[in-house]
Each structure stands twice: as structure tokens, then as C-alpha cells.
C-alpha positions in Angstrom: 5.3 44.4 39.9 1.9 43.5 38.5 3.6 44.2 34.8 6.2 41.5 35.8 3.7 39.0 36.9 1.6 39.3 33.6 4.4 39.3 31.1 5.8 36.3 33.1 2.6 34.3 32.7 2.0 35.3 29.2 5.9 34.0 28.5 5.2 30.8 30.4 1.7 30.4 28.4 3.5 30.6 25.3 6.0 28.2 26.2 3.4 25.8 27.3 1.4 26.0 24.1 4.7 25.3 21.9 5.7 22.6 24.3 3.4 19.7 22.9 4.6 20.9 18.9 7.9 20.5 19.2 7.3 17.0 21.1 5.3 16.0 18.5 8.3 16.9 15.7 11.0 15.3 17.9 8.6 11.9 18.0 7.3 11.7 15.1 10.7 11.0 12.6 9.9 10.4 8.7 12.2 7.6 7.2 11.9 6.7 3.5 13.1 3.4 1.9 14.0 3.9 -2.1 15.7 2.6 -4.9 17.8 4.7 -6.9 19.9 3.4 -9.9 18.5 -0.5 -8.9 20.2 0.2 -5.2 18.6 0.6 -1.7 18.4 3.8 -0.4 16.9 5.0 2.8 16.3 8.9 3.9 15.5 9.9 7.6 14.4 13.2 8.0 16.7 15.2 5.8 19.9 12.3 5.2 20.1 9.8 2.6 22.7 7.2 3.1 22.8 4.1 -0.2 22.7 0.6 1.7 23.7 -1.8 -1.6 25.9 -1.3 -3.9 25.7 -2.9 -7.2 22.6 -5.2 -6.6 19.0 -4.9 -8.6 16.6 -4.7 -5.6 13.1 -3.8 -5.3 10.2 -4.3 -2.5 11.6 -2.5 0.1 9.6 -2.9 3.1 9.9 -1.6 6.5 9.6 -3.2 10.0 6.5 -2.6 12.4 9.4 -0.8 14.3 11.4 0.5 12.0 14.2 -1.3 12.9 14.5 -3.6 9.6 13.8 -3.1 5.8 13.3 -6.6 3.9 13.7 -6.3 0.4 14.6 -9.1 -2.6 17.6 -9.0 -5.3 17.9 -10.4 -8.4 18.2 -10.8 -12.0 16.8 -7.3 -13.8 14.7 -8.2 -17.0 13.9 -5.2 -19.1 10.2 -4.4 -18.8 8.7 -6.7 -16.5 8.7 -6.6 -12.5 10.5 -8.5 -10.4 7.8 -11.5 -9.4 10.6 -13.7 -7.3 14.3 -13.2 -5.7 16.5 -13.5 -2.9 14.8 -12.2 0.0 17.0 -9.9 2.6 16.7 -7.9 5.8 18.7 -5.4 6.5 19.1 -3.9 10.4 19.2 0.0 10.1 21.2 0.2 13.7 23.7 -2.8 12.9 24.1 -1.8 9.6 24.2 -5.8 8.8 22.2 -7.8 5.9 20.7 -11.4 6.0 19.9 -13.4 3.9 16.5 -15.3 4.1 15.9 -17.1 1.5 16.0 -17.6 -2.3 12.9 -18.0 -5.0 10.5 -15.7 -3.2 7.8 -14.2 -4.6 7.3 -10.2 -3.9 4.2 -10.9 -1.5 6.5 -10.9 1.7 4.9 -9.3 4.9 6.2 -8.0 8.0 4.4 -8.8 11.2 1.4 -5.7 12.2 3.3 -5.7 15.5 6.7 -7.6 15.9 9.9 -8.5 14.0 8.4 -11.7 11.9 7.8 -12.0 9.0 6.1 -14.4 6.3 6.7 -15.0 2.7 6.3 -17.6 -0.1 8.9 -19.2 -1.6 8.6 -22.7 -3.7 4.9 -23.2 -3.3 5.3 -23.0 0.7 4.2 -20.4 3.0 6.7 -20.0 5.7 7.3 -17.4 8.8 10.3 -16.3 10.4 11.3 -13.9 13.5 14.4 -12.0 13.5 15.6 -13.3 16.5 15.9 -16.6 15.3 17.3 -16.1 11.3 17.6 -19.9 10.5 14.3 -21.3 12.2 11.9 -21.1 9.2 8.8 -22.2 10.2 6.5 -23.8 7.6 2.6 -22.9 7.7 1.0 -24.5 4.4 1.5 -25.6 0.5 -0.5 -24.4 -1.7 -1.0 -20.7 -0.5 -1.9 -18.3 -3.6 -1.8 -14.8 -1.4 -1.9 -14.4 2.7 -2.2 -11.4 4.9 -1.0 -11.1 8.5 -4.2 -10.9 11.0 -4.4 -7.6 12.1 -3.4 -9.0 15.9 -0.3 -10.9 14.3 -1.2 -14.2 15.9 -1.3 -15.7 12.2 -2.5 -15.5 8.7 -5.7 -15.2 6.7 -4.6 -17.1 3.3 -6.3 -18.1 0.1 -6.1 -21.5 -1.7 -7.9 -23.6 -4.7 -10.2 -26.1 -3.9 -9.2 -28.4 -6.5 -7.2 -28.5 -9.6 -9.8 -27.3 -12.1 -10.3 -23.1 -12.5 -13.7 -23.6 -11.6 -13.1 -24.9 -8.1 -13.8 -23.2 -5.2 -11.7 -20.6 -3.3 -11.0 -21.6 0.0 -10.0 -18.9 2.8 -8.2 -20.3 5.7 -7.0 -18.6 8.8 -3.9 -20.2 10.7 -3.7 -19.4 14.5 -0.1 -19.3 16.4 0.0 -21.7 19.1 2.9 -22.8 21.5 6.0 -23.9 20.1 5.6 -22.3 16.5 2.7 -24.3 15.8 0.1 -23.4 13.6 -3.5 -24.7 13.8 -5.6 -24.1 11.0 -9.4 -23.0 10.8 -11.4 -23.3 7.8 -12.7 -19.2 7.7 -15.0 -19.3 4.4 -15.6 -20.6 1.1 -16.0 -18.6 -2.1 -18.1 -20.4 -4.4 -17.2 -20.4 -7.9 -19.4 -20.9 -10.5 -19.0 -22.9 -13.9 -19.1 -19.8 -16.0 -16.3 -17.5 -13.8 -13.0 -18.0 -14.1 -11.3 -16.9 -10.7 -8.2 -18.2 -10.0 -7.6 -16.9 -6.1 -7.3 -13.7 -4.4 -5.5 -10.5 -3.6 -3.9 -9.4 -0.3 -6.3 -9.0 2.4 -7.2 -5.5 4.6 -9.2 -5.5 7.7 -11.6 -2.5 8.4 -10.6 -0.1 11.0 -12.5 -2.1 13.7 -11.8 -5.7 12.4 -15.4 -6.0 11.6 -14.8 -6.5 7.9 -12.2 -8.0 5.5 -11.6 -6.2 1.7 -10.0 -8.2 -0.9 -10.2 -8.9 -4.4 -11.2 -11.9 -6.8 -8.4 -12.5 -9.1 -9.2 -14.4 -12.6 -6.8 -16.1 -14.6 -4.5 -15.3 -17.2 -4.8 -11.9 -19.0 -8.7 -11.6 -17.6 -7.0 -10.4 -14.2 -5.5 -7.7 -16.2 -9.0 -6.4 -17.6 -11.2 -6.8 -14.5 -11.0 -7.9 -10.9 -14.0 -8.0 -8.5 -13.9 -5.5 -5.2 -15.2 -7.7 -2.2 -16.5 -7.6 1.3 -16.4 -10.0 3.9 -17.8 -9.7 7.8 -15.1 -11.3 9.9 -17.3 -13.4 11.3 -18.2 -14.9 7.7 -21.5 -14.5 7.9 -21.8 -11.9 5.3 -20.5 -12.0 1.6 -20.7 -9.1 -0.8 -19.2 -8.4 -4.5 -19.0 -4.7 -4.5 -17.4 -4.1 -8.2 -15.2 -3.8 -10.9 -11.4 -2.8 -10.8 -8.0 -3.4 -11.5 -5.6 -5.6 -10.1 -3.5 -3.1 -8.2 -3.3 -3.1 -4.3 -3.2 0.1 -3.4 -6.3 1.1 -5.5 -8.5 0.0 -2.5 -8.6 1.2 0.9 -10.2 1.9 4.6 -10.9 4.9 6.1 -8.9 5.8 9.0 -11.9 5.0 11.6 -14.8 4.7 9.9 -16.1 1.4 8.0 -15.8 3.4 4.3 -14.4 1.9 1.9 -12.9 3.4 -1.1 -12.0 2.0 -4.7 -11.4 2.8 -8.1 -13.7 1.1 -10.0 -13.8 0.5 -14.0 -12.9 -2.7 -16.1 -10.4 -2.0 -19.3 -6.4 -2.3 -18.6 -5.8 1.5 -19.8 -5.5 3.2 -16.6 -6.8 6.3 -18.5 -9.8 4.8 -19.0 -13.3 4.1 -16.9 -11.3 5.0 -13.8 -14.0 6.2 -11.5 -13.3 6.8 -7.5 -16.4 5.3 -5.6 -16.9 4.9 -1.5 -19.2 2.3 -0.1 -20.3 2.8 3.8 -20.9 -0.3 4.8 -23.2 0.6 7.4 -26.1 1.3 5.0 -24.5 -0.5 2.0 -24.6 3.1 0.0 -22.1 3.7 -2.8 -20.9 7.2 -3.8 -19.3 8.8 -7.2 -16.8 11.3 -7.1 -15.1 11.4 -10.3 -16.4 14.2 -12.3 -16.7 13.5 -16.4 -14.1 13.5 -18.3 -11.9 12.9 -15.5 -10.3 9.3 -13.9 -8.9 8.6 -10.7 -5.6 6.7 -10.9 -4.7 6.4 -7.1 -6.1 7.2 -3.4 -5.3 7.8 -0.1 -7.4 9.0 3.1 -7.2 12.6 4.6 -9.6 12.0 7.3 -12.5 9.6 7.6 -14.5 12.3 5.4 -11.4 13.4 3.3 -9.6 11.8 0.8 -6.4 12.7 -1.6 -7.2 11.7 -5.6 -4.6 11.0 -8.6 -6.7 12.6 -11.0 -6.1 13.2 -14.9 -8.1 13.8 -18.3 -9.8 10.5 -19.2 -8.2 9.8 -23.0 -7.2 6.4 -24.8 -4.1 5.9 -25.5 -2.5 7.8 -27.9 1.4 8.6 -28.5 2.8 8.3 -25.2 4.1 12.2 -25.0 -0.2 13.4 -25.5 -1.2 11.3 -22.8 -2.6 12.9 -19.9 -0.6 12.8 -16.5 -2.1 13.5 -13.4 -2.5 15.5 -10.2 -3.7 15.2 -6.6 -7.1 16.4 -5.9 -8.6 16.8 -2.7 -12.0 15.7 -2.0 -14.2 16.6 0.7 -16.8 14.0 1.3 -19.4 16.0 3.0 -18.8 19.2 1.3 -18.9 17.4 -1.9 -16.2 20.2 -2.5 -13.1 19.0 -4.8 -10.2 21.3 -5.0 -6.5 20.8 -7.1 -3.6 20.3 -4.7 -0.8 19.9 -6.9 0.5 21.5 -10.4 2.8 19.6 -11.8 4.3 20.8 -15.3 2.4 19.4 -18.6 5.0 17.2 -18.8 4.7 15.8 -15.2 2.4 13.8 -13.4 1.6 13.2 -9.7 1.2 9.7 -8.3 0.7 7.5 -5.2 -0.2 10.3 -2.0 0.3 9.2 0.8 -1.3 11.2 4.0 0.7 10.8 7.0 0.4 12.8 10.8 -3.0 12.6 10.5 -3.1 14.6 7.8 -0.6 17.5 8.3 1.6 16.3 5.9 1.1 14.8 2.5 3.9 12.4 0.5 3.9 12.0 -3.6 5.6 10.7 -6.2 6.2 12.8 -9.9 7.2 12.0 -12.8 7.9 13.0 -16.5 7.9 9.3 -17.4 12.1 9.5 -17.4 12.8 10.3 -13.8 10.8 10.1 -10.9 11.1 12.2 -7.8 9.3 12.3 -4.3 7.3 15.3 -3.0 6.2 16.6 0.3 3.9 19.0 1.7 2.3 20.9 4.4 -1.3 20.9 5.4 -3.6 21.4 1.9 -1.1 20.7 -0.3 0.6 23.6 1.1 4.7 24.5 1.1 5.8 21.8 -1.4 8.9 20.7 -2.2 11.1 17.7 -3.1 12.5 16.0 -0.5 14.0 12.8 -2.8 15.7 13.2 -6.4 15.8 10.5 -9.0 14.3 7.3 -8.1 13.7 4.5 -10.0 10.5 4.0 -12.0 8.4 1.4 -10.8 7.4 -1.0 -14.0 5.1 0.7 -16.3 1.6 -1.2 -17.7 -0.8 0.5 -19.9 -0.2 3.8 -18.0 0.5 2.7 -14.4 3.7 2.4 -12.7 3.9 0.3 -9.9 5.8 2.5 -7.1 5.6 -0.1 -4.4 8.5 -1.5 -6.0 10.6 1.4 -5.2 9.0 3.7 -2.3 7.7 2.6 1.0 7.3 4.9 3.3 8.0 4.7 7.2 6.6 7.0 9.9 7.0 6.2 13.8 
């Protein structure tokens, strides 16, 4: 009898443990929107259904929820991205488009944490909510780039001064109030002297804690396409800090996941192969930290944990014929450790781009490519158990050695 009882409890123990796993699978559902041959795709879990046929789309984006993907159409121009369009939203459960609006730039944003949306189209800023498709709600003229506050009650945008380049850059917050009404507070003013040339800003992310804003300073013309200026602001305004230099790519800077580190790839010259150097600033102690060893640059980022982060990492060269240049792989670092350790191994003719670390780090989404095809690649823990979970995707455009996947990935995970 005492045999029973044991086994009994060590069944029910085991059932217990295993319990909270498989919840945690059944919850957590990983849905992918893509563009293969110029048409959007989406994948959940292991099923890939195409939702256009015969349009040139790029930008998908998913809902807070993942209820809706917006996305733009239009006109495909060999070699260059696609800067404005007919802005769409698709429903995933009514298997329905909308159409929003036409001439809209590719800065649209969903809502942090509802079904609205915002996005510029002729000069205008203007928000929308699902439930109400034909109510576009104007919020300013004159908007070069906006961000949703991270509580989705309105906008942090940037604007010009004046007319001349060397006016200054204005940041503006506008505040929902009742009845779709938008009240606007002046936030901060970014001086701008005679001998700089900065024409507005980029996007806008908020520190884990809200406590400070990252953003870059954009100059005109081809400069933004040398050098860009990393900055800091407290969200209170009270504190203003240029960090450094870096390209004009987004997803170059980012946050830790609960920690106010902030993490860049620094280096002026439009090669991406080039002066590429991975650097973290804490802003607690306003401390900077190297991690690119010599002869090596970083070409994207993503955060493991608040002390470990996921490097694209390749030989640093010049370019040369495009079939000797060096492609890269993913690289983890350990912050602490100092430890750096290969996570990928693409072929020579391969290269591994834009990691994405999702389930707090169990899993770990890529893109590779031999500069024909693209594919998307998943893995365990470390890097471990990889395999490709979505064939033959577009290429996002190509400049000087970096391909702009945003265009054709964005990845969803409830």
C-alpha cells in the first residue's frame, strides 16, 4: 500500500511540474507577417496561408492584439523602398481588407494598447480606430516623424521651427481628450546651431520605465546617410544628452528589457561593413561599453536579457565585389561575463540578419540570406535546435550592404 501511495504522488508531481509548460505553449502562439513574391503572407505556428494576390505590399505590421496587420500597396520601383502607398488593414478573423487611405508614408503605427492607429499622409498627421474606419481624426501639419506614447493617450512628434535647416527642432506631445480631441503640449526644444544641418528626427523609444526617451537627429540630404546622432532625453525634459554616431536605421538602437541600458551601433560611413561598433550606455552612471572585438562589426541587435544581448556580426572589409563581401552571423554576448560566443553558422555564402529574442529568451527568430533568397530561422534556447520555419521571402531593399527587413518581416507573439 505504501508503494501505491509513493508512485501515486510521484505521478501527480510530475504532472504538476509539466502542467505550467504546456500552458505556457498553448498561450504563447507565434504568428509571422511576410511578403513572399511582393504578396502578404502570414504564418501561425506551423500554417502559412497568402492574404493578397497580385499586389506589391510591404510594411506589414501587426495589431497590439493581433487581431489586424496594416500594411501599404503600391507601385514597385526597381531598387528603391517603398516611402508612400495605399495604406490597408486587414482582420485575420474576418478575413476582410480596408482601405485607409492613399499617399502614406511607411511611418504608420499601431496603438501600444488598442486598435488605433496613426500615420502621415499629405503633410498631416492623422489617427484612426478600427471601430470607426471613416472617422480620420486630424492631429497636426507639419509632422516630420511621431511615436505613440507608451500609455497610447497620444503622440510624441517632431517638427521644424522655421523654414531654414538651421531652425530649431521642436518636440511636441499631443494628449487625447474627450471627443477625439487633441491638446497639444510644447515637450522640448532641440537647439540647432548655424554650423549643423539637422533636418528632424527618427521614431521615438521610451526606456523600460518611461524615465527616458531614445531618438535620433536626422540631417539633411545624403548627410543622414553618413552619420546620425544617438540621443537621450529624460521625460521630464530636464535632461539632454548626444550620445554618438550611427546610421539611420531603426532597429540599430534599443532598450533593455528592464534595465535603463541602452544599446547602439555606433560608427559614421554608409558601408555597413565599416566602423560598425556595438556600444551600451547605462544611464544611471552615464558609462559607455565596447563590445565589438577588432576586425569585427556589428550589423544588428536584439536583447537576451537585461545583461545579454544577440549580435549580427561579420569581418569588417570595404567593399569589394559583392560575392567577397563578408556576411554575418549571430553572436551572443554576455555583458557581465564579458564572454562572446557564435550562435549561428550560416554557409560562406550566407549571412544571418535581424534576431529577434522572443519568450524571454527561450526562443530566438533570424533572417538568412545568400543575397538571392531570404529565409527565416528559429531556435531554441542558445542558439540551440535550429531550423527554418519560413522559405523564400522577399529581400528587403539593399543600401551599401544593409537590407531593410522591416519591409518584409514583422513578427507577432501574444
Amino acid at each position: 500500500m505504501k508503494r501505491k501511495i509513493i508512485i501515486f504522488l510521484s505521478i501527480l508531481i510530475l504532472w504538476i511540474q509539466q502542467f505550467p509548460l504546456a500552458a505556457a505553449e498553448t498561450n504563447s502562439v507565434l504568428k509571422a507577417a511576410f511578403i513572399k513574391n511582393d504578396d502578404l503572407w502570414i504564418k501561425i505556428k506551423e500554417s502559412e496561408v497568402r492574404i493578397t494576390n497580385g499586389k506589391y505590399v510591404r510594411f506589414p505590421k501587426w495589431s497590439y492584439d493581433g487581431n489586424w496587420i496594416a500594411y501599404i500597396s503600391g507601385v514597385k520601383e526597381e531598387y528603391s523602398p517603398l516611402f508612400k502607398g495605399d495604406l490597408w488593414i486587414y482582420n485575420i478573423k474576418r478575413k476582410q481588407h480596408f482601405k485607409i487611405s492613399s499617399n502614406v508614408n511607411n511611418n504608420f503605427q499601431w496603438a501600444p494598447n488598442q486598435n488605433s492607429f496613426g500615420f502621415q499622409s499629405n503633410n498631416e498627421l492623422k489617427m484612426i480606430d478600427v471601430k470607426f474606419m471613416k472617422e480620420q481624426h486630424k492631429i497636426s501639419s507639419g509632422v516630420i516623424e511621431f511615436s505613440w506614447l507608451p500609455d497610447g493617450r497620444g503622440f510624441l512628434t517632431s517638427n521644424k521651427a522655421g523654414e531654414s535647416v538651421y531652425s530649431d527642432i521642436v518636440l511636441s506631445k499631443f494628449i487625447l481628450k474627450h471627443n477625439n480631441q487633441y491638446e497639444r503640449q510644447h515637450f522640448y526644444t532641440i537647439r540647432v546651431a548655424e554650423n549643423e544641418h539637422y533636418y528632424g528626427t527618427s521614431q521615438f523609444k521610451w526606456s523600460y520605465d518611461r524615465s527616458w526617451i531614445a531618438f535620433q537627429l536626422v540631417p539633411t540630404a545624403s548627410l543622414s546617410a553618413d552619420s546620425n546622432t544617438i540621443c537621450v532625453l529624460s521625460n521630464d525634459g530636464a535632461i539632454f544628452h548626444k550620445i554618438n554616431e550611427m546610421l539611420h536605421y531603426e532597429e540599430w538602437f534599443a532598450w533593455a528589457k528592464s534595465v535603463n541600458y541602452l544599446a547602439y551601433i555606433k560608427g559614421s560611413n554608409r558601408v555597413s561593413t565599416l566602423n560598425k561598433k556595438l556600444e551600451i550606455i547605462k544611464m544611471s552612471n552615464d558609462t559607455k561599453f565596447g563590445f565589438t572585438p577588432k576586425g569585427y562589426v556589428d550589423r544588428d541587435l536584439t536583447w537576451k536579457t537585461n545583461n545579454q544581448i544577440y549580435v549580427s556580426r561579420s569581418v569588417e572589409n570595404d567593399l569589394i565585389e559583392v560575392g567577397q563581401r563578408p556576411l554575418p552571423s549571430i553572436y551572443h554576448i554576455n555583458l557581465q561575463t564579458k564572454k562572446q560566443k557564435k550562435s549561428t553558422f550560416p554557409l560562406a555564402n550566407e549571412g544571418d540578419f535581424y534576431p529577434l529574442s522572443i519568450n524571454d529568451g527561450e526562443k530566438l527568430v533570424w533572417i538568412r540570406t545568400n543575397r538571392k533568397q531570404a529565409s527565416v530561422l528559429i531556435a531554441g534556447k542558445n542558439g540551440k535546435n535550429q531550423r527554418i520555419w519560413i522559405k523564400n521571402i522577399n529581400l528587403g531593399t539593399w543600401y551599401y550592404e544593409h537590407w531593410n527587413w522591416n519591409e518584409v518581416f514583422n513578427l507577432y507573439q501574444s
